[in-house]
LOKE-447482 format. One line per 3 residues: number of its first residue (from 1); their letters; for each residue x, z, y of N, C-alpha, C, O. Coordinates in nm, 2 decimals. Each point is the difference from the previous one (the first is absolute). Example, Ala and Ser with C-alpha at 12.3 -4.5 7.8 and 13.67 -1.06 7.14 Angstrom:
1> AS> 1.32/0.78/-0.57/-0.09/0.00/0.12/0.09/0.00/0.12/0.10/0.07/0.00  -0.14/-0.14/0.11/0.09/0.00/0.11/-0.08/0.08/0.11/0.05/0.01/0.11
END
This chain:
1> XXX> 1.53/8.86/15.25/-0.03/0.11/0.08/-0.02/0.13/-0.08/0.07/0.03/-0.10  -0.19/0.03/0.15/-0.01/0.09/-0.10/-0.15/0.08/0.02/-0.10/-0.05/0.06  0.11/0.14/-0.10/-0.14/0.13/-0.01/-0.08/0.01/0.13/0.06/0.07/0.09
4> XXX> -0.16/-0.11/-0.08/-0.06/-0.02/0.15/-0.02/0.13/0.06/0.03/0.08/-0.08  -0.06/-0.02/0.19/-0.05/0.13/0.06/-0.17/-0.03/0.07/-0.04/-0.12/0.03  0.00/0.19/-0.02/-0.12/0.04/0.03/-0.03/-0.07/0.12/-0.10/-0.06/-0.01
7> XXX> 0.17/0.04/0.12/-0.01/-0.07/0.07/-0.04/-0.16/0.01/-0.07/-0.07/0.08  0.15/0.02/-0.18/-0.05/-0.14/-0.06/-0.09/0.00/-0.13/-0.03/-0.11/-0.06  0.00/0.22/0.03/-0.16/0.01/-0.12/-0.11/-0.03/0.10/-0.08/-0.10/-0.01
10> XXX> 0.10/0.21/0.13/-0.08/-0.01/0.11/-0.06/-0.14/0.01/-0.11/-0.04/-0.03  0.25/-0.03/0.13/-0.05/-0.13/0.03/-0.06/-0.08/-0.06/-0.08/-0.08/0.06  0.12/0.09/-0.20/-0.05/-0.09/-0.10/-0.13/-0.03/-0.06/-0.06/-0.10/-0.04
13> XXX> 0.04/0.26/0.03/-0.16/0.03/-0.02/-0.07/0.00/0.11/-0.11/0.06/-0.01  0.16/-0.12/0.16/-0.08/-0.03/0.13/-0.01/-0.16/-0.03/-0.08/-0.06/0.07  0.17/-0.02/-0.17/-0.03/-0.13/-0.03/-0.12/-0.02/-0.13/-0.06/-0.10/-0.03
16> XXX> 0.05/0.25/-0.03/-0.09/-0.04/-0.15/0.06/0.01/-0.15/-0.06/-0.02/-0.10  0.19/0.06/0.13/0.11/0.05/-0.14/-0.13/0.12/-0.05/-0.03/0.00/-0.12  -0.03/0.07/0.18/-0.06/0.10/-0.09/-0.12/0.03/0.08/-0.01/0.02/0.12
19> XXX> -0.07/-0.02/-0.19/-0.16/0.03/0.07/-0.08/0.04/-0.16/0.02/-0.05/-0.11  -0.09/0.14/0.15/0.02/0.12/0.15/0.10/0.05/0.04/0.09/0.00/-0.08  -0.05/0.06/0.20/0.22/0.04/0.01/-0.06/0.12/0.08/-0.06/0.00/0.11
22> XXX> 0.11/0.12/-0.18/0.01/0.14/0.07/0.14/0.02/0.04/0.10/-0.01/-0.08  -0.09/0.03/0.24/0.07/-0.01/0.04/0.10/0.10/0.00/0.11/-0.03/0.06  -0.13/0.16/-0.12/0.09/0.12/-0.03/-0.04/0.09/-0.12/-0.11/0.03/-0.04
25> XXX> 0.19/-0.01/0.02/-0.01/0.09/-0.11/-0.11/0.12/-0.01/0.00/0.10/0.06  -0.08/-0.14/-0.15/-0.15/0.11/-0.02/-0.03/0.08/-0.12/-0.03/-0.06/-0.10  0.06/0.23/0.11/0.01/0.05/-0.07/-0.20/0.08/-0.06/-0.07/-0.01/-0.09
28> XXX> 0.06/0.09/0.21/-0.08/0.04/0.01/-0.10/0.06/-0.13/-0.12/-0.04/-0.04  0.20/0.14/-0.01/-0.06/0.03/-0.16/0.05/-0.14/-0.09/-0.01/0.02/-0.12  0.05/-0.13/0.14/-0.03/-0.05/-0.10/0.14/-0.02/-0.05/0.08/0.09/0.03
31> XXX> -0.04/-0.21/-0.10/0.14/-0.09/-0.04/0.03/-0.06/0.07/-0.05/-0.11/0.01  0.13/0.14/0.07/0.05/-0.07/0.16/0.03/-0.19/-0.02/0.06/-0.06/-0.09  -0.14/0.01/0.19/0.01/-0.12/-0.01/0.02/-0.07/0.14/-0.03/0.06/0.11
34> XXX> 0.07/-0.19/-0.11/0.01/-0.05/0.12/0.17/-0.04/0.02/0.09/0.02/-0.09  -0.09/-0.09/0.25/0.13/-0.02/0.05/0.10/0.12/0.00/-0.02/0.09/0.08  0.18/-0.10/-0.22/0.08/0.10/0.05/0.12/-0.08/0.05/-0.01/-0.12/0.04
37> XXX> 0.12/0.20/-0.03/0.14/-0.07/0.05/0.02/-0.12/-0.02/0.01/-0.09/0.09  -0.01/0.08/-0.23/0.03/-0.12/-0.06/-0.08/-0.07/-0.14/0.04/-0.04/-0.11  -0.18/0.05/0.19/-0.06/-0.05/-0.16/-0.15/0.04/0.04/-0.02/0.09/0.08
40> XXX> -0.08/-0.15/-0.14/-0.13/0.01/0.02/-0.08/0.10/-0.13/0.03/-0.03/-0.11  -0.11/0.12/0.14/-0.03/0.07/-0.12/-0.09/-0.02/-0.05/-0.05/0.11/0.02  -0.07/-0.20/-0.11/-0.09/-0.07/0.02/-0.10/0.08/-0.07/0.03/0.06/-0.10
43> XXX> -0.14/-0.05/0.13/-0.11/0.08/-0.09/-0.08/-0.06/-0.09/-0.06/-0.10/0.03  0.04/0.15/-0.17/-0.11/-0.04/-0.14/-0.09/0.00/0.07/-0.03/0.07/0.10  -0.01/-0.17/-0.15/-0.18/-0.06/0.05/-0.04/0.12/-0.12/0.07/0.07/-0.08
46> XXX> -0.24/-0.09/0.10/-0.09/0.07/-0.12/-0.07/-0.09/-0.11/-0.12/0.01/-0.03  0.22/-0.12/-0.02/-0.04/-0.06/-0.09/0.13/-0.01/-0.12/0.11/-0.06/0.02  -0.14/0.13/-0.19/0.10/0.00/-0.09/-0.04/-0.05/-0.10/-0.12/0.00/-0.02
49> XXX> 0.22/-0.06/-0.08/-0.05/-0.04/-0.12/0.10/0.12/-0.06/0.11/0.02/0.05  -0.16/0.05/-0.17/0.02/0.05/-0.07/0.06/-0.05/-0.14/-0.08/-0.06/-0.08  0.20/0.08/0.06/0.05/-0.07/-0.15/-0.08/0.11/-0.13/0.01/0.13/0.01
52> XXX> -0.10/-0.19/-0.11/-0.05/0.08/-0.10/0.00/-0.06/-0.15/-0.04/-0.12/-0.02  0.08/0.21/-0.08/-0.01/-0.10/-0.11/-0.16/-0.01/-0.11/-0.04/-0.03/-0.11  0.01/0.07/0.22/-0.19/0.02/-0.09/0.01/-0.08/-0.09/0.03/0.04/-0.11
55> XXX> -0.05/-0.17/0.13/-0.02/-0.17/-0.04/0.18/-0.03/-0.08/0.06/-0.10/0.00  0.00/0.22/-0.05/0.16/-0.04/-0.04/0.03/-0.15/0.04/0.04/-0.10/-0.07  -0.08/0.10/0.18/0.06/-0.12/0.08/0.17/-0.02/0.00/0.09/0.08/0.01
58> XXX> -0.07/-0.21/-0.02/0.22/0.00/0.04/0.01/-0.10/0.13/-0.04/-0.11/0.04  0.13/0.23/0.04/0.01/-0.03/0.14/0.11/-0.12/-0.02/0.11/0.04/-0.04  -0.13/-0.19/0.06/0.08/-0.13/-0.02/-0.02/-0.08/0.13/-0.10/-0.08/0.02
61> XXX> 0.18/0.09/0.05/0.03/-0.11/0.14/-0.08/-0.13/-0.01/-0.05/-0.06/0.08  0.07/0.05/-0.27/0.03/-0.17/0.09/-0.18/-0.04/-0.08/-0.06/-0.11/0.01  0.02/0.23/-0.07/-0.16/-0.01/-0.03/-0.10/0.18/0.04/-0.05/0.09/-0.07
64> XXX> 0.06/-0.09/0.18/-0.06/0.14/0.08/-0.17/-0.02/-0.03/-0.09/-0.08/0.03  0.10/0.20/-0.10/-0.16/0.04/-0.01/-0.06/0.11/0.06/0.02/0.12/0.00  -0.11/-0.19/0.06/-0.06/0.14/0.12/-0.01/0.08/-0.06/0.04/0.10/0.06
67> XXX> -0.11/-0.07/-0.21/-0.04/0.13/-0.08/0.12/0.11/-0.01/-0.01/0.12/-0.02  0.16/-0.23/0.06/0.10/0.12/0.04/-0.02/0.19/0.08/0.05/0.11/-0.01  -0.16/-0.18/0.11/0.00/0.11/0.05/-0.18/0.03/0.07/-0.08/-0.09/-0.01
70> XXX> 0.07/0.20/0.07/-0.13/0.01/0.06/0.00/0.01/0.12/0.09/0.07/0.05  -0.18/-0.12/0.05/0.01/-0.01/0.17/-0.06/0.12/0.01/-0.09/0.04/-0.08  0.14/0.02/0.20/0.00/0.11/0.09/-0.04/0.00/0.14/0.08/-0.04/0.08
73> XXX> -0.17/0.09/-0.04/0.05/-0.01/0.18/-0.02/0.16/0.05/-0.09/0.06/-0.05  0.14/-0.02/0.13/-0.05/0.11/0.06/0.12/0.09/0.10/0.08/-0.09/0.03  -0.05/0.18/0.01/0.07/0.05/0.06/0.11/0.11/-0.04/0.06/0.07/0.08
76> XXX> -0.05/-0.08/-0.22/0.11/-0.03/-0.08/0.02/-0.02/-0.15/-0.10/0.04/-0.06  0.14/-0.06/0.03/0.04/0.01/-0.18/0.06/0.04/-0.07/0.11/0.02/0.04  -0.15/0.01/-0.16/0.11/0.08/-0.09/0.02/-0.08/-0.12/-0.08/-0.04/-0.08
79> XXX> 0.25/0.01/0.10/0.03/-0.05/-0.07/0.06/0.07/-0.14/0.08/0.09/0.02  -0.12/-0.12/-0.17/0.03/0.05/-0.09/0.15/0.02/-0.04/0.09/-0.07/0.03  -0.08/0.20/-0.11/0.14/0.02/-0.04/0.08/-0.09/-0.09/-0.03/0.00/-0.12
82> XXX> 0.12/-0.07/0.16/0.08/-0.08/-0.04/-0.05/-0.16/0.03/0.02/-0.09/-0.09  -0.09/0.06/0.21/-0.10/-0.11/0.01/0.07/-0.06/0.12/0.11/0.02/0.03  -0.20/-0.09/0.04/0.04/-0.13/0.08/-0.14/-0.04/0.05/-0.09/-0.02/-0.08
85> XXX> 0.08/0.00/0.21/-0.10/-0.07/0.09/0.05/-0.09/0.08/0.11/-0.01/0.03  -0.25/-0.10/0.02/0.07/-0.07/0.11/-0.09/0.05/0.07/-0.10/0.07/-0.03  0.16/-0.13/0.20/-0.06/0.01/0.13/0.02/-0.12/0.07/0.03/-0.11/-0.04
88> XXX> -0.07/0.18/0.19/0.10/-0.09/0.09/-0.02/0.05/0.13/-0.08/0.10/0.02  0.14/-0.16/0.09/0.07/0.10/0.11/-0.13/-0.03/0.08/-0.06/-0.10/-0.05  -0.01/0.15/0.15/-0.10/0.00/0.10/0.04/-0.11/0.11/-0.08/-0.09/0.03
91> XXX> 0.23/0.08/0.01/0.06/-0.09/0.07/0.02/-0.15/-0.08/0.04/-0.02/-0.12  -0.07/-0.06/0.20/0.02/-0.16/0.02/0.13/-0.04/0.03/0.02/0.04/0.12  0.10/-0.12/-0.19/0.12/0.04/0.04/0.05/-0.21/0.02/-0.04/-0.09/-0.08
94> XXX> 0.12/0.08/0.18/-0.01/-0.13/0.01/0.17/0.00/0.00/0.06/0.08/0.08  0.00/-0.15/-0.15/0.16/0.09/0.00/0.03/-0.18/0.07/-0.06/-0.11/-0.02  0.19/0.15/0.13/0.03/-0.13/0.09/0.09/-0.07/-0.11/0.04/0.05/-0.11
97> XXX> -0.01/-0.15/0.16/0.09/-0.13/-0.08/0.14/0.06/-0.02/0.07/-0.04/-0.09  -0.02/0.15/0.19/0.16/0.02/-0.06/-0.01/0.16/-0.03/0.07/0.09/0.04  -0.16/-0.09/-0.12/-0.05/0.19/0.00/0.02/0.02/-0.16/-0.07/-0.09/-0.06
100> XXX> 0.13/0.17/-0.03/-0.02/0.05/-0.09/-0.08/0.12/0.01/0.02/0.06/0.10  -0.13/-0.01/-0.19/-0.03/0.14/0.01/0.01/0.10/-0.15/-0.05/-0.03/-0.11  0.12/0.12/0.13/0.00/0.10/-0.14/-0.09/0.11/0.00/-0.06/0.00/0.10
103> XXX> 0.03/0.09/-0.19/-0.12/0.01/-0.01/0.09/0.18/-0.07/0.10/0.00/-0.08  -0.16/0.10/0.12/0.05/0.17/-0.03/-0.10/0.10/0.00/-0.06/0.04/0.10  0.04/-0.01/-0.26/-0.11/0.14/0.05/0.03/0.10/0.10/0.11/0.03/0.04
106> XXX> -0.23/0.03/-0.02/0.02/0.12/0.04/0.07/0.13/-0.07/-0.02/0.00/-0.12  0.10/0.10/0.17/0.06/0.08/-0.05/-0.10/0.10/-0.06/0.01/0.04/-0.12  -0.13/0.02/0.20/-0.11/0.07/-0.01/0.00/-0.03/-0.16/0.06/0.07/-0.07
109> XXX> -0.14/-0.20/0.03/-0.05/-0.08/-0.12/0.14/0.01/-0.11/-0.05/-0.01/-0.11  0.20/0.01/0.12/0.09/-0.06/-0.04/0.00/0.16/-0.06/0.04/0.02/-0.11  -0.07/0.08/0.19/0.05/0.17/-0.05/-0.10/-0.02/-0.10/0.06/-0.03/-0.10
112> XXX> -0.18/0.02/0.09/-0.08/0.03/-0.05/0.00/-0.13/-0.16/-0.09/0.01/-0.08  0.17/-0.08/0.07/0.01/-0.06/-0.13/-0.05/-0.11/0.05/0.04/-0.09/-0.07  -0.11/0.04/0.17/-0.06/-0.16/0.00/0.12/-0.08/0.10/0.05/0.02/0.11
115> XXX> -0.06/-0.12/-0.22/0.08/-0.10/0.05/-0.06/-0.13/0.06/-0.06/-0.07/-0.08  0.06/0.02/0.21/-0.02/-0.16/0.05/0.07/-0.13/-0.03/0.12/-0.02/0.05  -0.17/-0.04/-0.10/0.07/-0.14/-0.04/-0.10/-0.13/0.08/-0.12/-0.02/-0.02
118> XXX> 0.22/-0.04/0.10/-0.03/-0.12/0.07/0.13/-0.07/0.02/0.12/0.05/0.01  -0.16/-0.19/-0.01/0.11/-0.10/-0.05/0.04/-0.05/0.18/-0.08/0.02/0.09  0.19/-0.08/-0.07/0.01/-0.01/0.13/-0.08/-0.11/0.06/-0.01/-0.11/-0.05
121> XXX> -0.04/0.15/0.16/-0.11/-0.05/0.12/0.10/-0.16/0.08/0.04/0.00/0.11  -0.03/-0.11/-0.21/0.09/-0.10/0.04/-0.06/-0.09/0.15/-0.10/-0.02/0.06  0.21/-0.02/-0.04/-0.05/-0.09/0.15/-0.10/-0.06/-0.01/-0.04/-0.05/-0.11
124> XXX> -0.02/0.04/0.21/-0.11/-0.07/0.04/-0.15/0.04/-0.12/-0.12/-0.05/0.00  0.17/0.16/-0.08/-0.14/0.03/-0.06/-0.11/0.08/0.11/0.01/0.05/0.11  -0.10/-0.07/-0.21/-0.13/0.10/0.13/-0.07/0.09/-0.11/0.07/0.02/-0.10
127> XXX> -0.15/0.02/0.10/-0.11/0.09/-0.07/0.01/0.17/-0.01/0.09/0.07/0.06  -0.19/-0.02/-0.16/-0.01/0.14/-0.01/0.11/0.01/-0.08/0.02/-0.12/-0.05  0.09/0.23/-0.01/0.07/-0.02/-0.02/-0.05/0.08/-0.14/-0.04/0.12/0.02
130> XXX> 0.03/-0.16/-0.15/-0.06/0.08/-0.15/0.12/0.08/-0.02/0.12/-0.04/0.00  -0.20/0.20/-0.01/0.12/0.08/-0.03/0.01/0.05/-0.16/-0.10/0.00/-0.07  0.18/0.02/0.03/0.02/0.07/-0.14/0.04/0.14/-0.04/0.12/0.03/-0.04
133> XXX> -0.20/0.05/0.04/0.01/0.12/0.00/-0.03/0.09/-0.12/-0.11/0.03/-0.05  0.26/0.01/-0.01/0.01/0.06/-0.12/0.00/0.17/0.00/0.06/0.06/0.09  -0.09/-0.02/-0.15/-0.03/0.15/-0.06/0.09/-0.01/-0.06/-0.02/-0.09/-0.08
136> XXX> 0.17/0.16/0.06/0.10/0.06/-0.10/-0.03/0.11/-0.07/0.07/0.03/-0.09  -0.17/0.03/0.13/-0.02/0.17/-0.06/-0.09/-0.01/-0.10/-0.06/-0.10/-0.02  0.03/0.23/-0.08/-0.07/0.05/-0.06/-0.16/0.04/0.04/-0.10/0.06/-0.04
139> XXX> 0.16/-0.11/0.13/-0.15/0.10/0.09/-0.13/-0.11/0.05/0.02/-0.12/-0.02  -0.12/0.15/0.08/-0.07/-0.12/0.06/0.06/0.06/0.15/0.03/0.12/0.03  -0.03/-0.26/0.06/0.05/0.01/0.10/-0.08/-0.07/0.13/-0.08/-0.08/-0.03
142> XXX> 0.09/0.11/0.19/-0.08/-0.05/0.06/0.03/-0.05/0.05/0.11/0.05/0.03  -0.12/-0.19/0.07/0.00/-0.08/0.09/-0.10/0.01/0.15/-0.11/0.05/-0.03  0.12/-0.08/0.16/-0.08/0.00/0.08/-0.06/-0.10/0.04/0.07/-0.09/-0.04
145> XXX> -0.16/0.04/0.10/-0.06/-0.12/0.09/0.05/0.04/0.12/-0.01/0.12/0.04  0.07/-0.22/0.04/-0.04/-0.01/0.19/0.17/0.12/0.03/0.04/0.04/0.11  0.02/-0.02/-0.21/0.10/0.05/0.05/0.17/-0.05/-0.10/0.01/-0.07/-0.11
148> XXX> 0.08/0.12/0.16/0.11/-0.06/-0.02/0.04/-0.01/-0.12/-0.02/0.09/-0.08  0.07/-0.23/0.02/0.04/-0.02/-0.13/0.18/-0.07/-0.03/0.05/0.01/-0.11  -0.01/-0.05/0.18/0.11/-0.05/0.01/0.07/-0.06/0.13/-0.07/-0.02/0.10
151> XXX> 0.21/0.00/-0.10/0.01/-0.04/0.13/0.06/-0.11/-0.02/0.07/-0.02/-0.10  -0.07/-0.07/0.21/0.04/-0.16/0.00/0.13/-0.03/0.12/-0.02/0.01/0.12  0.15/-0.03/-0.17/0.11/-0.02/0.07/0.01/-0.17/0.04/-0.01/-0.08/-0.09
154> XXX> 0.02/0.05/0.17/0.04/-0.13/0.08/0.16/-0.09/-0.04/0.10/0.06/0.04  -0.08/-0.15/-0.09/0.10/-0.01/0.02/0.05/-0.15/0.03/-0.01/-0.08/-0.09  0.05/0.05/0.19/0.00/-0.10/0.08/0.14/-0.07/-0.02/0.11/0.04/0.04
157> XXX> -0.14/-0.18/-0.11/0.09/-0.06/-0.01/0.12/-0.07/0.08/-0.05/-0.04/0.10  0.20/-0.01/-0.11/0.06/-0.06/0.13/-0.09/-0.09/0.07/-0.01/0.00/0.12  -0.09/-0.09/-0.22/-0.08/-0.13/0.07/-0.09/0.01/-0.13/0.00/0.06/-0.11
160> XXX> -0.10/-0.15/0.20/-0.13/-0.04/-0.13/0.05/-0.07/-0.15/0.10/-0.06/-0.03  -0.17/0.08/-0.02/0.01/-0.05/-0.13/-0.01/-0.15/-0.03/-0.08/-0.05/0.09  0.13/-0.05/-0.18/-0.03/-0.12/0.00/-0.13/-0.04/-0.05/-0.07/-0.10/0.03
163> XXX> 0.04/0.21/-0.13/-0.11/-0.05/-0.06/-0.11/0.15/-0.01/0.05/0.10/-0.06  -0.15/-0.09/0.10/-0.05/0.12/0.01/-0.14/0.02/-0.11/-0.03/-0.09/-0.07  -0.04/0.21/0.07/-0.12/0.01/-0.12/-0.10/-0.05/0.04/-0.05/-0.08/-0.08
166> XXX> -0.01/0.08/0.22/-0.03/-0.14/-0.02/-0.01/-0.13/0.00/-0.09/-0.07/-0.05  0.19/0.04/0.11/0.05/-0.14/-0.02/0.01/-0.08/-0.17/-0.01/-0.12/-0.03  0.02/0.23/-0.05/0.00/-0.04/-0.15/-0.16/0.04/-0.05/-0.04/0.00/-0.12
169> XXX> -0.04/0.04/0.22/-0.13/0.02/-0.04/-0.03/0.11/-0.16/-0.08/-0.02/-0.10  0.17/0.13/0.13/0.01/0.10/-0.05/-0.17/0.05/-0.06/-0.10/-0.01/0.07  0.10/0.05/-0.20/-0.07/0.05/-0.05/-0.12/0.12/0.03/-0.12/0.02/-0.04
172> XXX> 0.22/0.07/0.14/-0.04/0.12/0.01/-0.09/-0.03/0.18/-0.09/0.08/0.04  0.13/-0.20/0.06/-0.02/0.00/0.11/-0.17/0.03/0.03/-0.10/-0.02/-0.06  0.14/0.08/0.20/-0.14/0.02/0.04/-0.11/0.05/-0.07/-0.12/-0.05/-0.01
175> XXX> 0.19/0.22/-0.07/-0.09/0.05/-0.14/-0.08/0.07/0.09/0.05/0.02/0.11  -0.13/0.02/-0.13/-0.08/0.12/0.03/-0.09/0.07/-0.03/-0.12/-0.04/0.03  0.14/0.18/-0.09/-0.07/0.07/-0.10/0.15/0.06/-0.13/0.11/-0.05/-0.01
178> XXX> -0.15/0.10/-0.03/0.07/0.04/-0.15/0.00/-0.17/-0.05/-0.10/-0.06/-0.03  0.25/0.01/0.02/0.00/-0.10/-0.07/0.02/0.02/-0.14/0.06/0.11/-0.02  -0.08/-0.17/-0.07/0.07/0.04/-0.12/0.08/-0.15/-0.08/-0.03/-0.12/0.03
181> XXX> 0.13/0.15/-0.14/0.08/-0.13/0.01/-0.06/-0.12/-0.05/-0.09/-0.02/-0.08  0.20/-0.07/0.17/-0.04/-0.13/-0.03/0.12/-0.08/-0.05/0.12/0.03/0.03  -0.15/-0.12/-0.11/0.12/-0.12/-0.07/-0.05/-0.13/0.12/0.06/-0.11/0.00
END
């Protein structure tokens, strides 16, 4: 098939695909978030970890040391020039059995040098979704709490998948909070 419309975000998040689910697009002073045409716009929570090299810490996957970075909470952050934070989205996202989801910053954030990285939202996963949010600039840069950070496209397979995330009891299932990686 293909790119879902708003109409079937709708429905879906009337089944539990996304909670909390604002049902239209909400600008109101802020970074517009919520249900658009074709894609959900999801909002930063107020909780960040900050990448810092106080501790010349080395950021390594497959041995992560918290001293990597410093926790944050509040109603926004500034991320350092040429740096990287994590987050994660305020919404709860339950993706169905024949559902891919892709994951797109905001343009707002994208003019301004920050980039969102999130890996795709595979069938049958659930949780907060950890975002990765880089500073390209020279500059220190800001992030918001409780308003829009990227937007999430649907994309719906001919049929379900044979084998889904978690059916393989995926690593990342049912995270919630800032995950950070796991082997």
């Amino acid at each position: 098939m293909g790119i879902m419309p708003d109409g079937w975000i709708r429905d879906r998040a009337g089944e539990g695909m996304i909670e909390p689910f604002v049902e239209r697009q909400t600008r109101e002073g802020k970074i517009s978030y919520g249900l658009s045409s074709y894609g959900y716009d999801a909002r930063l929570a107020p909780e960040f970890k900050i990448f810092t090299n106080v501790d010349n810490a080395l950021v390594d996957p497959k041995h992560f040391r918290e001293d990597s970075f410093v926790t944050r909470e509040g109603e926004s952050c500034v991320i350092p020039p040429n740096s990287f934070a994590l987050s994660r989205t305020v919404e709860y996202f339950r993706i169905p059995r024949d559902v891919l989801v892709i994951c797109l910053g905001k343009s707002t954030y994208a003019r301004c040098g920050m980039i969102v990285n999130v890996t795709p939202l595979e069938p049958e996963w659930e949780g907060h979704v950890t975002l990765e949010i880089s500073n390209t600039t020279p500059l220190p840069a800001r992030v918001y709490a409780h308003e829009g950070i990227c937007q999430f496209l649907f994309l719906q397979g001919a049929g379900p998948c044979e084998v889904s995330y978690r059916d393989r009891a995926g690593k990342y299932q049912a995270q919630r909070g800032i995950t950070l990686p796991r082997l």
